[in-house]
C-alpha distance (Angstrom), angle and dihedral (degrees) to the residues before:
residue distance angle dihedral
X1 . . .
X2 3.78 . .
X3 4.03 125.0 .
X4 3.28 134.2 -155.8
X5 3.39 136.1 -123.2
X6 4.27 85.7 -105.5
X7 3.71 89.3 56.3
X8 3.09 93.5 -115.4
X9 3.86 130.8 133.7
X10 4.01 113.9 -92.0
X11 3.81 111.8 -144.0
X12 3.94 105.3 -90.6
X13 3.71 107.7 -105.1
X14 4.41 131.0 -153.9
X15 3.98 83.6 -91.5
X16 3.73 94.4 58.8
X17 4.25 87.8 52.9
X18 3.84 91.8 45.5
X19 3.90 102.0 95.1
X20 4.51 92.9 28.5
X21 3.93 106.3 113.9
X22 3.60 105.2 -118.9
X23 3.84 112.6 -102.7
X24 4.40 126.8 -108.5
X25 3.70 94.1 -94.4
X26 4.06 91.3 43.2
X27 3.65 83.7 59.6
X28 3.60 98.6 41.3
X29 3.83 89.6 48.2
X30 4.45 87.9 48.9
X31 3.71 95.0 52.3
X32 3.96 91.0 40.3
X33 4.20 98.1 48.6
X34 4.42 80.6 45.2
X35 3.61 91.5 49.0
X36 3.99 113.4 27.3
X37 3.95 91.2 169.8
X38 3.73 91.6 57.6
X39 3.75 99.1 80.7
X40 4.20 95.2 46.1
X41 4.16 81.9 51.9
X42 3.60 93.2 48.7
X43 4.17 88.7 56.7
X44 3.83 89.1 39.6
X45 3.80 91.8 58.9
X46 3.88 92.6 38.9
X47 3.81 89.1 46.7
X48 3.53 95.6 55.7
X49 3.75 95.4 39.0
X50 4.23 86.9 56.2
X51 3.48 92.7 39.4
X52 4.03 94.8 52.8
X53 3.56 87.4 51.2
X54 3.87 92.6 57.3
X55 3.63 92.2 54.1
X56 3.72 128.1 3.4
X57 3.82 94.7 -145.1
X58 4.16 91.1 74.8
X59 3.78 86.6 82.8
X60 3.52 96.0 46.5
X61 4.20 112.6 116.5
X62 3.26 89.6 -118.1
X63 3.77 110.6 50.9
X64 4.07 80.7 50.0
X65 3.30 90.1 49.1
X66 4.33 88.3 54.3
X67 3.83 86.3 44.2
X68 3.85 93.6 53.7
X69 3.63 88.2 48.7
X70 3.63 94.1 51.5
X71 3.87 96.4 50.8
X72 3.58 90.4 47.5
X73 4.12 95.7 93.9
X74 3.85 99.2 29.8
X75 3.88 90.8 44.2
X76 3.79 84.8 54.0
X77 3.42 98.5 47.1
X78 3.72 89.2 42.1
X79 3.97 91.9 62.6
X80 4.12 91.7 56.7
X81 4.09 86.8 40.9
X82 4.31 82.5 55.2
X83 4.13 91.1 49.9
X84 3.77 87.3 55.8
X85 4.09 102.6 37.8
X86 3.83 84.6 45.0
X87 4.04 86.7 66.6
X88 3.71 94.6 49.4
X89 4.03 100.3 -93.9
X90 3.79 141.9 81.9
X91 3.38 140.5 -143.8
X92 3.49 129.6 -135.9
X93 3.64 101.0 -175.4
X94 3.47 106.9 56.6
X95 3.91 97.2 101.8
X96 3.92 81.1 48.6
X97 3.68 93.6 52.5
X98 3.98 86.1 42.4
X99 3.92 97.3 62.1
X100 3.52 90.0 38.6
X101 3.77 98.5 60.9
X102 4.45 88.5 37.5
X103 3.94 81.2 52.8
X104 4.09 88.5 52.2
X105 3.72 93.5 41.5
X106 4.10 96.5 55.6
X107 3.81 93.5 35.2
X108 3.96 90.8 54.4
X109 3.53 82.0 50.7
X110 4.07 102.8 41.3
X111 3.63 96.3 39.2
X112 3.55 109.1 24.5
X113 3.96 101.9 37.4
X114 4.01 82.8 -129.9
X115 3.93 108.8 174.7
X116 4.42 100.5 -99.7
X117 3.80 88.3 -117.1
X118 3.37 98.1 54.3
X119 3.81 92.9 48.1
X120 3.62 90.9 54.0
X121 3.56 87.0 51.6
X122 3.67 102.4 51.0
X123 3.90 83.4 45.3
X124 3.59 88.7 60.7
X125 3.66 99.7 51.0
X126 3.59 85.2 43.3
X127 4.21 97.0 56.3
X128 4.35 88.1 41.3
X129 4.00 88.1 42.4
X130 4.19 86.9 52.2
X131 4.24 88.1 42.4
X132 4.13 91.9 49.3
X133 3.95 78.5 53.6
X134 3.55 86.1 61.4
X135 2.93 98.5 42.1
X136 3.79 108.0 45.4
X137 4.25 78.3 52.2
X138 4.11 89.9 67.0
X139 3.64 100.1 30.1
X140 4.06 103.3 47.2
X141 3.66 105.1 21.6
X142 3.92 94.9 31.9
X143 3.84 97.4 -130.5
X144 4.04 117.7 161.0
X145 3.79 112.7 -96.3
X146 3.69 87.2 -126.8
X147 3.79 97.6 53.1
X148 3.84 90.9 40.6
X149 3.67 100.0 61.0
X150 3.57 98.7 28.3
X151 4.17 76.7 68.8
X152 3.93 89.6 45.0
X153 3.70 88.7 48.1
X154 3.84 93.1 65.0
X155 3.80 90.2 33.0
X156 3.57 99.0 55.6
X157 4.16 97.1 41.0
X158 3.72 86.9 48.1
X159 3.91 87.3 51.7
X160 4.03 92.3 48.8
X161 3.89 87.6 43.3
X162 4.02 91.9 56.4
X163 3.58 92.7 39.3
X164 3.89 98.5 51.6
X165 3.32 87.1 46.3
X166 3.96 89.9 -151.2
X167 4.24 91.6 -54.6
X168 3.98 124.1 125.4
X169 3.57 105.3 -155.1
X170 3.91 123.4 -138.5
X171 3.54 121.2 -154.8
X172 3.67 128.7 -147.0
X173 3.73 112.7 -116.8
X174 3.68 107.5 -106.4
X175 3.99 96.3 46.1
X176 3.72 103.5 130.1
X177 3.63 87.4 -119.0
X178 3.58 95.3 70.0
X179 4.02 94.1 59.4
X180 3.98 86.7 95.8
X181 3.83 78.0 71.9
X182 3.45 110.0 57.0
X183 3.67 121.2 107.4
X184 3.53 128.4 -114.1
X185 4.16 116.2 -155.4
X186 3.74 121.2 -144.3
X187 3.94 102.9 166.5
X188 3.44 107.5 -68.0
X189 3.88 92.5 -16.9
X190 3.69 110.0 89.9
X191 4.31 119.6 -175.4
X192 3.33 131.2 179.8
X193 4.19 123.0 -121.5
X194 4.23 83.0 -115.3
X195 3.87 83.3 71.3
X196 3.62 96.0 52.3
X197 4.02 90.4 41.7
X198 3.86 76.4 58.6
X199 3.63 104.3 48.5
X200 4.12 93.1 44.0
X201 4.09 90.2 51.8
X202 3.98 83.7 59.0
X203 3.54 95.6 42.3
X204 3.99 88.5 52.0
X205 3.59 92.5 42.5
X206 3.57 97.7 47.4
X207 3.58 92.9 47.1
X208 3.66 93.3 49.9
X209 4.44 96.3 44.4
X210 4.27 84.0 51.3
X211 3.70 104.4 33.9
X212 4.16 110.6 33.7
X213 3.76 131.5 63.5
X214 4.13 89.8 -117.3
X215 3.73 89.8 65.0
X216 3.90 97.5 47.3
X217 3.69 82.1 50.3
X218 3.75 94.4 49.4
X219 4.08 90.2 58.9
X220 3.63 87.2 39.9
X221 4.07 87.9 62.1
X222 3.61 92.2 43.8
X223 3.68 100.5 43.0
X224 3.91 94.5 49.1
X225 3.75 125.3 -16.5
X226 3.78 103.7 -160.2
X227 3.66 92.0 41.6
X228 3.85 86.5 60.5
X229 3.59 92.4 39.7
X230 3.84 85.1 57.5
X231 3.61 95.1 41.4
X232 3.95 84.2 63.0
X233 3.71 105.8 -102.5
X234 3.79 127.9 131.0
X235 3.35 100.6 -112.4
X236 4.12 89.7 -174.0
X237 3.77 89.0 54.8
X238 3.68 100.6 51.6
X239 3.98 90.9 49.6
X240 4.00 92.1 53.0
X241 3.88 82.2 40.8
X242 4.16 85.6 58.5
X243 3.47 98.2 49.6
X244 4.01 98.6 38.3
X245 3.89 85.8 57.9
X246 2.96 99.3 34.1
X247 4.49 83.2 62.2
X248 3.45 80.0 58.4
X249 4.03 100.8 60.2
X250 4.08 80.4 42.3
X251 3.47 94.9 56.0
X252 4.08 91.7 55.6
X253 3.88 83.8 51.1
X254 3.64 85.3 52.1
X255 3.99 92.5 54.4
X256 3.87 86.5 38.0
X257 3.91 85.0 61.3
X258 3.22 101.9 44.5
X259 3.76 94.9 59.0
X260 3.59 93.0 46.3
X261 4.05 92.9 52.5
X262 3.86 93.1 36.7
X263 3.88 92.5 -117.3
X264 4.41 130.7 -16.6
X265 3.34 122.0 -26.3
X266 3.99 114.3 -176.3
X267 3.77 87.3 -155.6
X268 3.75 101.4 52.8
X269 3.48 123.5 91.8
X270 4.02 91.9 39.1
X271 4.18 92.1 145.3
X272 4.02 99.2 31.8
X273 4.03 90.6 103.7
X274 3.63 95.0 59.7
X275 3.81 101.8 31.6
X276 3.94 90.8 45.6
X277 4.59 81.2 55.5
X278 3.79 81.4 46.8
X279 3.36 100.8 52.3
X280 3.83 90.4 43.4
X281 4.09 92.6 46.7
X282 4.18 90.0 49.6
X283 3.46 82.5 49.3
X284 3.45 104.1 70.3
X285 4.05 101.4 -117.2
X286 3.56 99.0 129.4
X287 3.69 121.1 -123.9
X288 3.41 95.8 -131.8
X289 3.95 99.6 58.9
X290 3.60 148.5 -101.7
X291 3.71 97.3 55.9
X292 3.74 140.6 87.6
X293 3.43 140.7 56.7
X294 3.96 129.6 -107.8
X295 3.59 101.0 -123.9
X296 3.85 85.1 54.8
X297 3.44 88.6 72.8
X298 3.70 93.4 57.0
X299 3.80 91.1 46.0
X300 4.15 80.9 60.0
X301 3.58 94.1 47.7
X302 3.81 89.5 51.8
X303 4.16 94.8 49.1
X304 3.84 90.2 52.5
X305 3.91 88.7 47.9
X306 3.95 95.0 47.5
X307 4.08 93.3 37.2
X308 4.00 84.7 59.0
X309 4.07 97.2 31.9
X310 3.93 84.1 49.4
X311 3.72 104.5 39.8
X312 4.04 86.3 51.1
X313 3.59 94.6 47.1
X314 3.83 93.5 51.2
X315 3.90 92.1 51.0
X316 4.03 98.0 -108.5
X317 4.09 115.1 153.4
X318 4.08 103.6 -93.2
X319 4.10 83.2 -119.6
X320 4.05 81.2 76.6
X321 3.70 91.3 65.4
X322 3.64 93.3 59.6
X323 3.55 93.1 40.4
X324 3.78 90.2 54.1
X325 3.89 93.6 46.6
X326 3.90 87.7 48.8
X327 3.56 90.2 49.6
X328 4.36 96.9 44.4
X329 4.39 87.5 50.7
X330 4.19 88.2 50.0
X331 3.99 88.0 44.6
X332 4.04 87.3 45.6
X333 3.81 99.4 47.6
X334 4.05 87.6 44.1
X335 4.02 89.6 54.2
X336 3.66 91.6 45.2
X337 3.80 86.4 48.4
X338 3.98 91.5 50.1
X339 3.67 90.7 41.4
X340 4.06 97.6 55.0
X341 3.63 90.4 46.3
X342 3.75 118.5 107.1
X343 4.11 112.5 -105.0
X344 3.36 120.4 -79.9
């Protein structure tokens, strides 16, 4: 600390700080902005150690085998949601655009004898067709992500509605489509393929957000746009980018879903949009951009599953699950909040 000449106290300076060990919470705060999925992990394992104390069942193979299931089409959906949120937006419709390409895939089936790969093909085009909508929205014409899919969101239900035409569609059991269905037996643990459709979309995705250019320039966009702008990257083409792929990870929701319903149901999927944001807030991937990882997301997607697998299992009113999801997304946002705040 330097003196002056008066005696008294000169302002401390950024030399004076240089050698002082950083405090707990400095720490805490390092290893949490390095590692954004650590936190949602910690909960996950604390979850699940509380909730196996409640009830010995929740460790049983097959109650995690019924909470893998579960996850399986919001953890899906949750990975697109993460391409988007990384970028700085969100996107209400995607569990709109979901049942309306599951409802294309088993009606091209049902009603047009189409060959099951095909259909899920067409579906696909037809869930990254509706995202480059989206997209092309924000990018050209500059409209909020928010206020552009909130539009889509009504658009794209009141498409599925007129298409359905009021029918659920049933599947027979060896349509093509319904291989996301079939179960897989471990022991006592038994998955279906939908879960590991789920698990290889994050693996791809993960790889492809830490090890390509595109996914540098995704956080890039998110973290600062005119700084990537500057540093020479087309800002415009990474945000369609985001929501193109992220029609892909919606389509395997989409074939996800319709395994699990047997075929398209207009009426499924009603909550996807806001658990899929929940999923990705618990997470860790920040809503405002530029930070999080993928498999965050599917850490979120998980806590939501357990907190409600749990909660039932122990005997609690099912208000408490919504309560307790309510409660994680505050938590979440307030971490995030802490965490992109300069250093105390």
């Amino acid at each position: 600390m330097t003196i002056q000449s008066s005696g008294d106290i000169a302002p401390a300076t950024a030399e004076d700080f240089r050698g002082r060990p950083a405090s707990v919470g400095q720490r805490v705060h390092s290893v949490l902005h390095r590692q954004p999925a650590l936190s949602p992990a910690i909960v996950l394992l604390l979850a699940g150690v509380a909730f196996a104390l409640l009830n010995s069942r929740f460790y049983a193979l097959q109650n995690l085998s019924l909470v893998a299931q579960q996850v399986a089409v919001v953890g899906s959906l949750a990975a697109g949601q993460t391409l988007v949120i990384l970028t700085a937006g969100i996107d209400l419709s995607i569990g709109a655009v979901m049942v309306l390409a599951s409802l294309v895939m088993s009606k091209l089936v049902f009603g047009s004898h189409v060959n099951g790969l095909l259909a899920l093909l067409i579906g696909t085009l037809i869930a990254i067709a509706a995202q480059a909508v989206n997209g092309l929205l924000v990018t050209k014409i500059k409209l909020p992500p928010f206020i552009v899919t909130l539009g889509t969101l009504s658009v794209f239900t009141a498409i599925t509605l007129i298409y359905a035409q009021g029918q659920t569609i049933a599947l027979q059991p060896d349509t093509f489509l319904l291989w996301s269905a079939k179960t897989i037996s471990i022991g006592s643990l038994r998955i279906t393929t939908g879960v590991l459709l789920m698990i290889a979309l994050y693996a791809v995705l993960g790889y492809a957000l830490r090890y390509t250019a595109w996914g540098r320039h995704l956080y890039a966009v998110g973290d600062d746009v005119e700084a990537a702008r500057l540093a020479g990257i087309s800002v415009n083409r990474v945000l369609l980018s985001a929501y193109m792929v992220a029609g892909v990870a919606i389509a395997v929701a989409a074939w996800i879903l319709v395994g699990r319903v047997g075929g398209g149901d207009p009426n499924s999927g009603i909550n996807a949009n806001l658990e899929s944001i929940t999923a990705v807030v618990i997470g860790g991937t920040s809503l405002f951009g530029g930070r999080g990882v993928i498999f965050g997301s599917l850490i979120g997607a998980l806590i939501v599953q357990v907190f409600d697998n749990g909660l039932a299992l122990a005997g609690f009113d099912p208000n408490y699950q919504v309560l307790a999801v309510g409660l994680l997304v505050i938590a979440a946002v307030s971490v995030d909040q802490w965490i992109r705040s300069v250093k105390a």
